[in-house]
gemmi code that builds the backbone of each chain (N, CA, C; Angstrom):
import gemmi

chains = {
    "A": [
        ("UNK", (0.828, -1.194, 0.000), (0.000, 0.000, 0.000), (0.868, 1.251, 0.000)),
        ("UNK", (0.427, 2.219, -0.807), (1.383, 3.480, -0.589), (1.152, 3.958, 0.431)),
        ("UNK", (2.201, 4.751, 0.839), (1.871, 5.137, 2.904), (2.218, 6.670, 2.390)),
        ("UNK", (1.585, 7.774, 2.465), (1.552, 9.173, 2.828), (1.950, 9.771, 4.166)),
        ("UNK", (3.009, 9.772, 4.882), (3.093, 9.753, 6.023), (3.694, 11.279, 6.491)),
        ("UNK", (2.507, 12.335, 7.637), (3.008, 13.347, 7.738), (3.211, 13.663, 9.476)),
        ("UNK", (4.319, 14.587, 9.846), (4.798, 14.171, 11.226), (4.167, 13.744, 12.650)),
        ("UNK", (3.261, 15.083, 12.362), (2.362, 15.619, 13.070), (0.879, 15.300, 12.737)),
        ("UNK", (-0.181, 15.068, 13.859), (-1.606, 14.837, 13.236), (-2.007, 16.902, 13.622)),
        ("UNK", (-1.317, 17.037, 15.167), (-1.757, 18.526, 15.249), (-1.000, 19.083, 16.016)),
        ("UNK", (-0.779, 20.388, 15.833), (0.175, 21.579, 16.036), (-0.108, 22.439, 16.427)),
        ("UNK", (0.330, 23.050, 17.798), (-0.142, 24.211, 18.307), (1.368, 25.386, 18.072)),
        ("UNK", (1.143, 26.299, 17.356), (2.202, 27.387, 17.418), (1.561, 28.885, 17.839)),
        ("UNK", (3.064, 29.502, 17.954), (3.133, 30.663, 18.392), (3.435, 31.756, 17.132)),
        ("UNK", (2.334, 32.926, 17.175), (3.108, 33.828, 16.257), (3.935, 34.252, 15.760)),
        ("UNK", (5.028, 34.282, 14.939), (6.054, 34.449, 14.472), (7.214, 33.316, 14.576)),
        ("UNK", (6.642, 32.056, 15.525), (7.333, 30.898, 15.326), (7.954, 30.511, 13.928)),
        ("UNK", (8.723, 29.351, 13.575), (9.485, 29.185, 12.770), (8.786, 27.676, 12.508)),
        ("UNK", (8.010, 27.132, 11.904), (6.948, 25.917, 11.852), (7.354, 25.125, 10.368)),
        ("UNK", (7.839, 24.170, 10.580), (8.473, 23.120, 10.014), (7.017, 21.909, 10.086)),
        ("UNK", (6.937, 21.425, 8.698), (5.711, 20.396, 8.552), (6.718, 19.277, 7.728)),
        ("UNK", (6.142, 18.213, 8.244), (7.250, 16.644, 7.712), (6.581, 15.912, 6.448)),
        ("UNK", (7.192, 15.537, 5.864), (5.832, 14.631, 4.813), (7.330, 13.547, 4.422)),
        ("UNK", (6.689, 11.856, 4.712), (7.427, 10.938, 3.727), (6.648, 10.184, 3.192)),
        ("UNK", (6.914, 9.988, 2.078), (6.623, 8.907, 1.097), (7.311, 7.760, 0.842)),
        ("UNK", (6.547, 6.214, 0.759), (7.348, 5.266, 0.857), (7.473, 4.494, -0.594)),
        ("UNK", (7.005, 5.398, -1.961), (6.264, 4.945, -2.962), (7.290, 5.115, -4.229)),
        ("UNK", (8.121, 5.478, -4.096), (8.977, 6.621, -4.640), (8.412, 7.129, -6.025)),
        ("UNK", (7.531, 8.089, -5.209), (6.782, 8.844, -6.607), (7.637, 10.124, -6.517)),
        ("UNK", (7.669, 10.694, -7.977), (8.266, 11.532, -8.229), (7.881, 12.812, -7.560)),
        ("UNK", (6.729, 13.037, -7.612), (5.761, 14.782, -7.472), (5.581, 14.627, -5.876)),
        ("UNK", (5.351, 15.256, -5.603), (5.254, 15.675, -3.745), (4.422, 17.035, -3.632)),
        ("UNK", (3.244, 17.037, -2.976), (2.503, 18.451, -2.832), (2.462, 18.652, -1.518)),
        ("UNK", (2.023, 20.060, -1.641), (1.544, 21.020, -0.078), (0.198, 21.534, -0.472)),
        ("UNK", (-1.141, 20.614, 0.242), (-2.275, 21.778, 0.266), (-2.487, 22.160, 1.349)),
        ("UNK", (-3.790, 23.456, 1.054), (-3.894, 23.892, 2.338), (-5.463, 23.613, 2.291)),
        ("UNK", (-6.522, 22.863, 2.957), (-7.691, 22.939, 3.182), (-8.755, 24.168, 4.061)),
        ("UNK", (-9.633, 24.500, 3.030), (-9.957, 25.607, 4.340), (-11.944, 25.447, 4.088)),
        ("UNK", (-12.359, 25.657, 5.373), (-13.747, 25.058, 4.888), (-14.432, 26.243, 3.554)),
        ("UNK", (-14.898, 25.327, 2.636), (-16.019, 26.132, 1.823), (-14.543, 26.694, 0.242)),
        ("UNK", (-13.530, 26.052, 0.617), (-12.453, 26.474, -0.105), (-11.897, 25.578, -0.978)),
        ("UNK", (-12.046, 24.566, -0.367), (-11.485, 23.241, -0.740), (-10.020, 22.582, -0.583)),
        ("UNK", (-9.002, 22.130, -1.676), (-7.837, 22.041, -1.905), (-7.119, 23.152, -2.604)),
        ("UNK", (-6.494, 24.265, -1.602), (-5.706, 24.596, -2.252), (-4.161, 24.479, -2.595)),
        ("UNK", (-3.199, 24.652, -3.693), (-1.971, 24.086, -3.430), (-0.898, 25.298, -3.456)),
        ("UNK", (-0.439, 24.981, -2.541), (0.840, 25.733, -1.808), (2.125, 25.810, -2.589)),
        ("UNK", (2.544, 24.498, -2.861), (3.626, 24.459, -3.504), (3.963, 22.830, -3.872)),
        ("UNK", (4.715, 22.414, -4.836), (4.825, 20.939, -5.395), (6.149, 21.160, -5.850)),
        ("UNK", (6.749, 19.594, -5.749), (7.995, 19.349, -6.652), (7.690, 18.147, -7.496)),
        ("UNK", (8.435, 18.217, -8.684), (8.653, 17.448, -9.463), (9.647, 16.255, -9.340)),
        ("UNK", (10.847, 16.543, -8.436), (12.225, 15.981, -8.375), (12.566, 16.670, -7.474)),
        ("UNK", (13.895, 15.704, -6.640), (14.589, 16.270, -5.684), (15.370, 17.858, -5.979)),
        ("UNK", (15.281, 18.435, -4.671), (15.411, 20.002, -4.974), (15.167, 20.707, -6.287)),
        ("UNK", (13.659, 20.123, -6.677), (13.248, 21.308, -7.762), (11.852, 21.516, -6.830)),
        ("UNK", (10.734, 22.750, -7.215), (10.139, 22.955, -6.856), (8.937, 24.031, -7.857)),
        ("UNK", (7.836, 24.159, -7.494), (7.535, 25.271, -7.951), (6.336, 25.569, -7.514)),
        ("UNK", (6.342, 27.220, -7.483), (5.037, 27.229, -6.649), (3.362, 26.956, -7.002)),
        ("UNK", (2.547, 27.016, -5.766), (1.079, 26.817, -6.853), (0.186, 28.222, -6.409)),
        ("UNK", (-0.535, 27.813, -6.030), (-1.640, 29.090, -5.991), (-1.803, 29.872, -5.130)),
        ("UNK", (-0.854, 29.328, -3.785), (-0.662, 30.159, -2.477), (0.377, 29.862, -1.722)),
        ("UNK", (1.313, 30.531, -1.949), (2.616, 30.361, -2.106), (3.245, 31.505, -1.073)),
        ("UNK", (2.520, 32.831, -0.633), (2.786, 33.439, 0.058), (2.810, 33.216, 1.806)),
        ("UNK", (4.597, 33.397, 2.187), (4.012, 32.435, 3.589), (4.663, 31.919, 3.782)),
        ("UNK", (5.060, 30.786, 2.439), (5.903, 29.698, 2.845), (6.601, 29.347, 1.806)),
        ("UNK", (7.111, 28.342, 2.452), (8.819, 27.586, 1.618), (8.694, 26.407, 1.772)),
        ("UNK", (9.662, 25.558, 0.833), (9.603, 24.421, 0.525), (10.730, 24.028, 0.663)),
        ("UNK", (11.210, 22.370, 0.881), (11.985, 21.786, 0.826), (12.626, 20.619, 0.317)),
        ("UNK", (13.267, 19.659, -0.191), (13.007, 18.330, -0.715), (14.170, 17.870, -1.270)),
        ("UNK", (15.120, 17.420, -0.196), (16.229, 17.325, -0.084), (16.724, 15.915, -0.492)),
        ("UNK", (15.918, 15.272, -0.200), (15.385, 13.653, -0.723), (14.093, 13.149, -1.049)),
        ("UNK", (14.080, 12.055, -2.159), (13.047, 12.039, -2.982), (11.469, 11.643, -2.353)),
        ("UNK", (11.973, 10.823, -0.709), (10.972, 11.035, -0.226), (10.296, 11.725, 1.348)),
        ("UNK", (11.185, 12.609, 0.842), (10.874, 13.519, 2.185), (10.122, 14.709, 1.322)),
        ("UNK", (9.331, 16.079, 2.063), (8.816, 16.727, 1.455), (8.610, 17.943, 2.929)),
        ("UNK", (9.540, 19.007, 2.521), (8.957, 19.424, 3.736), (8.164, 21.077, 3.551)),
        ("UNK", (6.988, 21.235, 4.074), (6.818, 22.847, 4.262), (7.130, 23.851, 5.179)),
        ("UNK", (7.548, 24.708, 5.506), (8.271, 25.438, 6.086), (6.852, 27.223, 6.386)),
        ("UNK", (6.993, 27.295, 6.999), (5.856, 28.828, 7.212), (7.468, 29.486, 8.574)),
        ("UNK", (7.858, 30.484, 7.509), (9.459, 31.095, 8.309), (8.741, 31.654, 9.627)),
        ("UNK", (7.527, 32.837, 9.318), (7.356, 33.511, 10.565), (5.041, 32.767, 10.611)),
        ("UNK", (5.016, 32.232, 11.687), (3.643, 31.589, 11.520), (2.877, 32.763, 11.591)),
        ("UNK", (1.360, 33.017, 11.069), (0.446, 33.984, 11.723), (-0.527, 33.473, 11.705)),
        ("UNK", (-1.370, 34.144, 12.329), (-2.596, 33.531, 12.802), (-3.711, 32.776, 11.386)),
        ("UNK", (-2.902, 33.655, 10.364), (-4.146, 33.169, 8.828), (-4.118, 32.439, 8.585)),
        ("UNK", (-2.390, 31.719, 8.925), (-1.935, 30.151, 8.280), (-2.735, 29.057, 9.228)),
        ("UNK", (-3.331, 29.375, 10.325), (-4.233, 28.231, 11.027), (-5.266, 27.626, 9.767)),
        ("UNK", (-4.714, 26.530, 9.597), (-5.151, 25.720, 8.859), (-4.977, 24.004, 8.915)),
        ("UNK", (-6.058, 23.192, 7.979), (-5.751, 22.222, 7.309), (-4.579, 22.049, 6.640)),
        ("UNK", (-3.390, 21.231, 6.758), (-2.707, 20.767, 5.731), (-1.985, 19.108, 5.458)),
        ("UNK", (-2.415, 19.484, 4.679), (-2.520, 18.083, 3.493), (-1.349, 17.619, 2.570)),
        ("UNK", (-0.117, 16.671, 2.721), (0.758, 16.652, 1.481), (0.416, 15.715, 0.409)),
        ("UNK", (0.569, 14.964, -0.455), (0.388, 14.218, -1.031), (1.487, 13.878, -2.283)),
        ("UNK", (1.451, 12.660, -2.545), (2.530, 12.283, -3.740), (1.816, 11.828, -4.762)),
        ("UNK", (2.642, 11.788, -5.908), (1.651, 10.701, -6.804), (2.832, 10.345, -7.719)),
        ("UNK", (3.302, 9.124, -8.678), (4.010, 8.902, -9.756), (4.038, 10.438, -10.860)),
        ("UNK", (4.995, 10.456, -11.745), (4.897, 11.589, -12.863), (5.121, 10.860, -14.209)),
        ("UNK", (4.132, 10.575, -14.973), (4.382, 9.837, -15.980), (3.493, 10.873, -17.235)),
        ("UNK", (2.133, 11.285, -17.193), (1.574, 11.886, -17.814), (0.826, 13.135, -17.386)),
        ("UNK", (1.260, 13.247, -16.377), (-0.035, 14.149, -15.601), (-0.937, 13.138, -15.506)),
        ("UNK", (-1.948, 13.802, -14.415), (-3.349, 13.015, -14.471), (-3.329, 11.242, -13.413)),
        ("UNK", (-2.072, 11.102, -12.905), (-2.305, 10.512, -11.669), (-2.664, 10.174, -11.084)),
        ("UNK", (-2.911, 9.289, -10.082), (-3.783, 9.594, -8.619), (-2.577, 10.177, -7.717)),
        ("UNK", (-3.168, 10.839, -7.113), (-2.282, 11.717, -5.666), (-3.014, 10.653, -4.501)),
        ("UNK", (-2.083, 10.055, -3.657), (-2.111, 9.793, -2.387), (-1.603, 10.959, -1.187)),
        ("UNK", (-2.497, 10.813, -0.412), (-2.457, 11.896, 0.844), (-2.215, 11.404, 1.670)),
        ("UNK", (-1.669, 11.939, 2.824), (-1.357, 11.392, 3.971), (-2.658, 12.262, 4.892)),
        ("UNK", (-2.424, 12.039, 6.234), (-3.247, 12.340, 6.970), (-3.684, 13.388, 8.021)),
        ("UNK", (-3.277, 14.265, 7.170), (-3.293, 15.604, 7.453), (-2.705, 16.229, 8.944)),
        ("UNK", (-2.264, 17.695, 8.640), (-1.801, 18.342, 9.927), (-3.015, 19.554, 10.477)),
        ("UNK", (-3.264, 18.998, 11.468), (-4.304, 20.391, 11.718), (-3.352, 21.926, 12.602)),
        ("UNK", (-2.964, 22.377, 11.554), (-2.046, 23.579, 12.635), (-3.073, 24.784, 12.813)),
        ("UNK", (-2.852, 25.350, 14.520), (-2.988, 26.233, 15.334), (-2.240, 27.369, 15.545)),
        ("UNK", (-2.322, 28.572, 14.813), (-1.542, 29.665, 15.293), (-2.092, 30.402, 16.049)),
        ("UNK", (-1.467, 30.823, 17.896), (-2.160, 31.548, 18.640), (-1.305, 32.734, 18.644)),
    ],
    "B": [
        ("UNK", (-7.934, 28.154, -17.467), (-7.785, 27.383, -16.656), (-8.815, 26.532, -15.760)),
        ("UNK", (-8.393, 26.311, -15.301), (-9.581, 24.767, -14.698), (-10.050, 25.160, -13.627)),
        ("UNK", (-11.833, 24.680, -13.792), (-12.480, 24.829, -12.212), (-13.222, 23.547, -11.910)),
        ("UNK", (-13.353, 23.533, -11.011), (-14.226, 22.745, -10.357), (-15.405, 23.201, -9.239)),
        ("UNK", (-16.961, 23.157, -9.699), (-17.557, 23.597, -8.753), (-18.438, 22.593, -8.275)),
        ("UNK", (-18.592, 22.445, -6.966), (-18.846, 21.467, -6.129), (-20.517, 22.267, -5.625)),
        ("UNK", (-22.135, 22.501, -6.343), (-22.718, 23.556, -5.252), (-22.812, 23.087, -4.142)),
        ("UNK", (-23.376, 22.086, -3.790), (-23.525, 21.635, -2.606), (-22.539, 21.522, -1.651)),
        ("UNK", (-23.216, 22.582, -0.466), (-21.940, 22.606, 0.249), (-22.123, 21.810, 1.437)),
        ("UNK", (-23.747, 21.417, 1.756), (-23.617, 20.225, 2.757), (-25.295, 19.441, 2.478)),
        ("UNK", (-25.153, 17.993, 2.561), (-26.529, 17.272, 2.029), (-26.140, 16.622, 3.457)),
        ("UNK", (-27.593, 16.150, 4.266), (-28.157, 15.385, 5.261), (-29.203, 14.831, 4.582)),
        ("UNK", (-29.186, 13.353, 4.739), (-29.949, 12.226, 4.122), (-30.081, 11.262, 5.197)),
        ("UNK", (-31.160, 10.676, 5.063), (-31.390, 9.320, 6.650), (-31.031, 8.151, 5.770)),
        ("UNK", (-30.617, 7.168, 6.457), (-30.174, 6.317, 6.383), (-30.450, 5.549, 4.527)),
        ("UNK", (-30.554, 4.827, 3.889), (-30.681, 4.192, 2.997), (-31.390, 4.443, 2.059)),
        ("UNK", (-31.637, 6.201, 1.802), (-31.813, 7.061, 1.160), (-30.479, 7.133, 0.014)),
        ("UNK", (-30.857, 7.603, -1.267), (-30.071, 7.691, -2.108), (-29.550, 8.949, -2.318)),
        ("UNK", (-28.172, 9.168, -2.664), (-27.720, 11.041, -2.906), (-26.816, 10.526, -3.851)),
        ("UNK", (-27.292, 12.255, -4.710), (-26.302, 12.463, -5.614), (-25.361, 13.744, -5.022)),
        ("UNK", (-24.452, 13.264, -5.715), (-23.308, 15.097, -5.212), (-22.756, 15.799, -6.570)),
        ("UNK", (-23.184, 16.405, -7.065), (-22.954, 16.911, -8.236), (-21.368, 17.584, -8.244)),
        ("UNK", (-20.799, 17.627, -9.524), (-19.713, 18.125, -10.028), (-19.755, 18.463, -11.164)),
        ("UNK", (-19.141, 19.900, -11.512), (-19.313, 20.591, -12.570), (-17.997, 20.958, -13.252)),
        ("UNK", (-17.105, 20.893, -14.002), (-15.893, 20.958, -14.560), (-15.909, 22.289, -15.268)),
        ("UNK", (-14.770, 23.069, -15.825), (-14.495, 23.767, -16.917), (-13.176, 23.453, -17.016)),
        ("UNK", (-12.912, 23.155, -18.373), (-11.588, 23.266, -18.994), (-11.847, 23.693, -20.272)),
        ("UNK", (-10.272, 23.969, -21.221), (-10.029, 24.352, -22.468), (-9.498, 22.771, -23.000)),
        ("UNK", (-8.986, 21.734, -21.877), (-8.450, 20.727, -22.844), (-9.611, 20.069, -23.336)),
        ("UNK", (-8.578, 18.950, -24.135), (-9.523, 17.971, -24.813), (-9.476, 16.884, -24.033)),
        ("UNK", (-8.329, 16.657, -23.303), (-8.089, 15.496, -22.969), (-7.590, 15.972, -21.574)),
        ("UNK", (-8.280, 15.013, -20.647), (-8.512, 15.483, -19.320), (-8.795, 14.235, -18.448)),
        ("UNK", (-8.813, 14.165, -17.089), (-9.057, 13.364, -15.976), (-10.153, 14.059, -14.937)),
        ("UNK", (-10.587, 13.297, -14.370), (-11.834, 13.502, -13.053), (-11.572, 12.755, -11.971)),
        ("UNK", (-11.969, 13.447, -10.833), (-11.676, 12.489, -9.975), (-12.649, 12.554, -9.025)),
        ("UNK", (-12.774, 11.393, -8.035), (-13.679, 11.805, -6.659), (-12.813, 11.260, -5.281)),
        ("UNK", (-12.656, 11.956, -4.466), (-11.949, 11.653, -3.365), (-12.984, 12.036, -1.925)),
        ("UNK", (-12.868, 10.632, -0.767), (-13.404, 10.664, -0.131), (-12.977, 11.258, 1.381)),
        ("UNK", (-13.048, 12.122, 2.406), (-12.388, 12.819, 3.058), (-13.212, 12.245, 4.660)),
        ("UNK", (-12.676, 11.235, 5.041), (-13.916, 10.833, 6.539), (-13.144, 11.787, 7.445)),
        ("UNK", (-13.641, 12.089, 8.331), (-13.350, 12.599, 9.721), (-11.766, 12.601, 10.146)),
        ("UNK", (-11.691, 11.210, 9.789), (-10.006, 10.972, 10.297), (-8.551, 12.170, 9.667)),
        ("UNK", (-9.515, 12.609, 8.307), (-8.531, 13.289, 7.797), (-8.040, 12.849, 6.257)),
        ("UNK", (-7.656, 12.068, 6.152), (-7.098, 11.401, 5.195), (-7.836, 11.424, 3.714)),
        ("UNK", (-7.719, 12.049, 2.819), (-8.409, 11.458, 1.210), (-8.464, 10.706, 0.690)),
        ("UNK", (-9.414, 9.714, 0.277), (-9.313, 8.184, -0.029), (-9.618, 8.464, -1.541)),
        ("UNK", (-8.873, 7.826, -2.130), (-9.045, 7.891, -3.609), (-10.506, 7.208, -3.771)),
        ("UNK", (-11.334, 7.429, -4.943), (-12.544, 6.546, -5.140), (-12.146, 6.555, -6.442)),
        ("UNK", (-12.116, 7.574, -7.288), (-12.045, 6.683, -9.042), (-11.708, 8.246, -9.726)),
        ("UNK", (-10.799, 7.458, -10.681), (-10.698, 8.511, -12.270), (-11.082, 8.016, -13.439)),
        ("UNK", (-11.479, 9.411, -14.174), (-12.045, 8.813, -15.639), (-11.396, 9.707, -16.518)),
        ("UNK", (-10.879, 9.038, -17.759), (-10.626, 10.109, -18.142), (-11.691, 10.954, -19.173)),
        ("UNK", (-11.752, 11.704, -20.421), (-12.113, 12.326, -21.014), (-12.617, 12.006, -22.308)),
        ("UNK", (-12.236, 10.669, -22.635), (-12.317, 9.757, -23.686), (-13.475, 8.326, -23.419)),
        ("UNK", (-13.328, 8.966, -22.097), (-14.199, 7.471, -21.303), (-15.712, 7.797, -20.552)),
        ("UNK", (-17.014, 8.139, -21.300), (-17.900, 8.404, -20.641), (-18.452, 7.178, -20.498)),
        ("UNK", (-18.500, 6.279, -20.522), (-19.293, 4.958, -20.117), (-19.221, 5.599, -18.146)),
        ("UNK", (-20.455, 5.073, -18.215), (-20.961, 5.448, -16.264), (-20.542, 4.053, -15.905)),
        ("UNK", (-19.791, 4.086, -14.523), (-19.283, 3.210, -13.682), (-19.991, 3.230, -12.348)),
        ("UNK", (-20.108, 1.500, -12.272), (-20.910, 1.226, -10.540), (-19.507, 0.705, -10.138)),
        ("UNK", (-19.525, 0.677, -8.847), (-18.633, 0.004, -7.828), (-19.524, -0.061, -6.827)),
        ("UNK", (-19.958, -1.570, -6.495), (-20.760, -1.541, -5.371), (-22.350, -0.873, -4.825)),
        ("UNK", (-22.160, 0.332, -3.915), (-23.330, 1.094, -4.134), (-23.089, 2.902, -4.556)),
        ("UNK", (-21.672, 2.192, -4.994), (-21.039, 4.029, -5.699), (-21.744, 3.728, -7.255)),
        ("UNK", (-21.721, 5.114, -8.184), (-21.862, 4.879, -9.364), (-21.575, 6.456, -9.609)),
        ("UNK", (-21.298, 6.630, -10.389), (-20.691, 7.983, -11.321), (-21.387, 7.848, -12.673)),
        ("UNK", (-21.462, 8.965, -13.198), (-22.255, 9.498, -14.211), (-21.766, 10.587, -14.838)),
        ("UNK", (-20.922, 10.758, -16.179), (-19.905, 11.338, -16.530), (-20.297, 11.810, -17.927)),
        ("UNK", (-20.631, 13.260, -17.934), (-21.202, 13.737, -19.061), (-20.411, 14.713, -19.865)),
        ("UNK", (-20.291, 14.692, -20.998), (-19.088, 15.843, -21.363), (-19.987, 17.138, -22.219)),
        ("UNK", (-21.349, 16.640, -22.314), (-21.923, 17.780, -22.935), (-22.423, 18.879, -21.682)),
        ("UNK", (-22.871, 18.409, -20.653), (-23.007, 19.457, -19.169), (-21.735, 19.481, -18.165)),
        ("UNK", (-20.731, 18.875, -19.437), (-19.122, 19.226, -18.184), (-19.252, 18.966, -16.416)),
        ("UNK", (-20.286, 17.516, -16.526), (-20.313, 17.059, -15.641), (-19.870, 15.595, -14.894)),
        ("UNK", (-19.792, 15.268, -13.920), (-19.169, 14.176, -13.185), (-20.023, 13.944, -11.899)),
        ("UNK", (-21.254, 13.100, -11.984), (-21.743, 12.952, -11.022), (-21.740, 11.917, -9.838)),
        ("UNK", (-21.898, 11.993, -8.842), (-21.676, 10.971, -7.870), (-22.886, 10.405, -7.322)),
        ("UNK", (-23.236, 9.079, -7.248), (-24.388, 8.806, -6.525), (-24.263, 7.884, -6.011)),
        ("UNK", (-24.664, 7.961, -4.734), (-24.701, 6.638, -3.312), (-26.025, 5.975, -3.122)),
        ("UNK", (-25.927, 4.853, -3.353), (-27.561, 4.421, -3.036), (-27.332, 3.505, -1.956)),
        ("UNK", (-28.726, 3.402, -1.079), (-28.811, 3.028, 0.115), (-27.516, 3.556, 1.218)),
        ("UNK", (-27.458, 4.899, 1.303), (-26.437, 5.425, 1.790), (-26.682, 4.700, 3.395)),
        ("UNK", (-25.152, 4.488, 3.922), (-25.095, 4.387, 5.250), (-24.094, 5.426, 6.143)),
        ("UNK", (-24.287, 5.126, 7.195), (-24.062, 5.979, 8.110), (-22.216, 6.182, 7.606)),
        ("UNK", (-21.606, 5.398, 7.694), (-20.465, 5.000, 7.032), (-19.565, 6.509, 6.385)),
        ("UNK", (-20.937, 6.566, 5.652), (-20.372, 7.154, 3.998), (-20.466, 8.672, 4.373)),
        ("UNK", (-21.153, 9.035, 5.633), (-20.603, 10.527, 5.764), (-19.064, 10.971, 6.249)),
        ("UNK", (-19.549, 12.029, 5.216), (-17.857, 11.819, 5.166), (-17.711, 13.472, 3.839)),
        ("UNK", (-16.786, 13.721, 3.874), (-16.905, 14.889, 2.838), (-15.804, 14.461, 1.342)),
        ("UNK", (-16.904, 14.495, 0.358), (-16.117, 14.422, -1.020), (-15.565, 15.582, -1.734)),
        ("UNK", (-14.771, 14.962, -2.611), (-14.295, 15.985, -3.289), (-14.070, 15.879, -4.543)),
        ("UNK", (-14.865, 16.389, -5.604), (-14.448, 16.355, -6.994), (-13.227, 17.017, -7.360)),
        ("UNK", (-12.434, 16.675, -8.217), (-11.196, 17.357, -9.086), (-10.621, 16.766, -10.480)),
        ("UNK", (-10.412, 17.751, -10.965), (-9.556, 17.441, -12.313), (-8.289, 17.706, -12.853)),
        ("UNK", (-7.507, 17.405, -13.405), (-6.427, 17.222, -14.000), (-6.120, 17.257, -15.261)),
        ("UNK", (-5.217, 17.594, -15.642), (-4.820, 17.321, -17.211), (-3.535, 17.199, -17.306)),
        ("UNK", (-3.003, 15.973, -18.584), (-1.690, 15.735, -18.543), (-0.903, 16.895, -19.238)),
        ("UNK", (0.324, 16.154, -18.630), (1.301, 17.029, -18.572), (1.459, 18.633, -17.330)),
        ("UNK", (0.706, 18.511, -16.915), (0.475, 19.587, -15.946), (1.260, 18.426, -14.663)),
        ("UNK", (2.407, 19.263, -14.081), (2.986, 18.408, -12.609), (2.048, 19.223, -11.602)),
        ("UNK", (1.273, 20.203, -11.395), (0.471, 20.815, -10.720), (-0.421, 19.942, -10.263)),
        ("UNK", (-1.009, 18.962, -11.022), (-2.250, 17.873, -10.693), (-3.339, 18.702, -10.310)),
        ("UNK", (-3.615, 18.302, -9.409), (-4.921, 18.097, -9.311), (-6.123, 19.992, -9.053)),
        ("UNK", (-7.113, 20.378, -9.525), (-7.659, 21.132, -8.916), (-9.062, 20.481, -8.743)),
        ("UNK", (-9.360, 21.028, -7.055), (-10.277, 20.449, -6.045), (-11.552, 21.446, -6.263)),
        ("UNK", (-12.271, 21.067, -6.031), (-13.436, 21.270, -5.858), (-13.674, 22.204, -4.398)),
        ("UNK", (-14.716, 22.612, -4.057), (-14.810, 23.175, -2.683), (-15.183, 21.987, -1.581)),
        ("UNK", (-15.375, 20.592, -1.929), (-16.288, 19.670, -1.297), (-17.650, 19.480, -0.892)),
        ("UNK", (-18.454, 18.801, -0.380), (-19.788, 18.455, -0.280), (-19.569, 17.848, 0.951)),
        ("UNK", (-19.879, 18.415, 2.179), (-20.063, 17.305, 3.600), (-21.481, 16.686, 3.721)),
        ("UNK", (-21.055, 15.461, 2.975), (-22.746, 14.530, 3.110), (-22.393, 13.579, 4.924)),
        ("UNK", (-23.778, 14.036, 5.144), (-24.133, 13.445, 6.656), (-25.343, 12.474, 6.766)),
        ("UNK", (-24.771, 10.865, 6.960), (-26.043, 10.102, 6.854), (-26.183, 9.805, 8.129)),
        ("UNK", (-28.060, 10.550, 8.224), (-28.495, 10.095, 9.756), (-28.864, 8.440, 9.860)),
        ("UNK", (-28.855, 8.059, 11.194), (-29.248, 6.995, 11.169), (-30.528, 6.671, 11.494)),
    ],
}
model = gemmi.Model(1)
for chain_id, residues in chains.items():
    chain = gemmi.Chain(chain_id)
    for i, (resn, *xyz) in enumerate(residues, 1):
        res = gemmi.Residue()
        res.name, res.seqid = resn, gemmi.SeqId(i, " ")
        for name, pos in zip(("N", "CA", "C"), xyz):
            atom = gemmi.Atom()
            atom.name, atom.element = name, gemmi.Element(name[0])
            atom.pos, atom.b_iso = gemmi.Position(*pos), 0.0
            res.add_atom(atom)
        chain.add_residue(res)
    model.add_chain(chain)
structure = gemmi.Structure()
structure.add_model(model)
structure.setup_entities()
C-alpha cells in the first residue's frame, strides 16, 4: 500500500514561530505536494515538486517555503507563523508519468496559530 | 484554466436514502481526468475513481456509481442506500496531462447520513 506519512496529526504554534511540517513517502513517486484545506475552499496548493530540490510554486505560495532534499521527504516550512496560516494541511505524492495521476495523501496536519 | 464547482456545500440524508453530489468541470483541454476523493473525519483522502475524457461509459462500484457527461461538463456521484459510514466529505477534481500541478479540487460536499 502506498503510505503518505506526515509528522504531526496537530500543532499548536506561536506567532512568528518558525513551523516546520514533515511529509514521507514510501512509494517513490516523483511529485510531492503542499495543500492547504480551508472550509467552503477546498484544496488549495501551496507548492509541489517534481524531483529532488526542484520545486515550484502553486496558488498560495505566500508564507511559505519548501523543501526536498530527498526524494521522499517533502517538507513545508511557514518562516514567521500567523494567525491566517491556522489551517488544514494536506501533502500528497503521486508517480509523474503523464499528468493526471492519482495523488495519495497522507493524513493531514491540523495547525494552530495563537 | 480549470475549475471545479462542487454547489452543494452540505446534504443530510437518513439512512438508505439515495444522494447524488454533483460536479461541474471547466476546462479548455480535450483530454482530461476527473476524480472523486473521499475525506472521513479521520482526515485522510481516499481515492474513489478517475475517468478520463475519452471514457464516458458510467461506472458502478458496489453502491457508488458515477455518471460522466461531457456535454453538461459534468461528473456525477451517486450513493444508493447510503449508510451511516459514507458521511464523510467528497471531493471532486480534475487534471490534465502534462500539468505536474495535478490536481484542482473542488470546494467539497459534507454529506451526513443520519441513522
Amino acid at each position: 500500500d502506498v503510505k503518505v506519512t506526515q509528522s504531526s496529526r496537530y500543532l499548536v504554534k506561536r506567532t512568528g514561530e518558525k513551523v516546520f511540517l514533515e511529509c514521507v513517502q514510501d512509494m517513490d513517486h516523483e511529485n510531492m505536494f503542499w495543500y492547504r484545506q480551508d472550509p467552503g475552499l477546498g484544496l488549495r496548493l501551496i507548492y509541489f515538486s517534481y524531483d529532488v530540490k526542484m520545486k515550484e510554486k502553486g496558488d498560495i505560495p505566500e508564507g511559505y517555503s519548501v523543501s526536498r532534499e530527498k526524494k521522499e521527504r517533502f517538507s513545508l516550512i511557514l518562516e514567521s507563523a500567523s494567525t491566517n496560516q491556522t489551517s488544514m494541511y494536506l501533502c500528497a505524492s503521486s508517480l509523474a508519468i503523464q499528468g493526471g495521476e492519482v495523488a495519495f495523501f497522507g493524513q493531514g496536519t491540523r495547525l494552530t496559530v495563537v | 484554466a480549470q475549475k471545479v464547482t462542487q454547489a452543494q456545500t452540505e446534504i443530510s440524508v437518513v439512512e438508505k436514502e439515495d444522494v447524488t453530489l454533483d460536479c461541474v468541470y471547466e476546462t479548455r483541454d480535450t483530454t482530461y481526468y476527473l476524480f472523486w476523493y473521499k475525506q472521513p473525519p479521520s482526515g485522510e483522502l481516499v481515492f474513489l475513481i478517475r475517468r478520463n475524457s475519452f471514457d464516458e461509459q458510467n461506472e458502478i462500484s458496489g453502491r457508488y456509481s458515477w455518471n460522466f457527461q461531457k456535454s453538461t461538463s459534468s461528473f456525477n456521484f451517486t450513493i444508493t442506500a447510503s449508510q451511516v459510514v459514507d458521511s464523510a466529505v467528497y471531493f471532486c477534481a480534475q487534471a490534465s496531462p502534462g500539468s505536474a500541478r495535478q490536481l484542482t479540487f473542488g470546494s467539497g460536499t459534507q454529506l451526513t447520513v443520519l441513522p
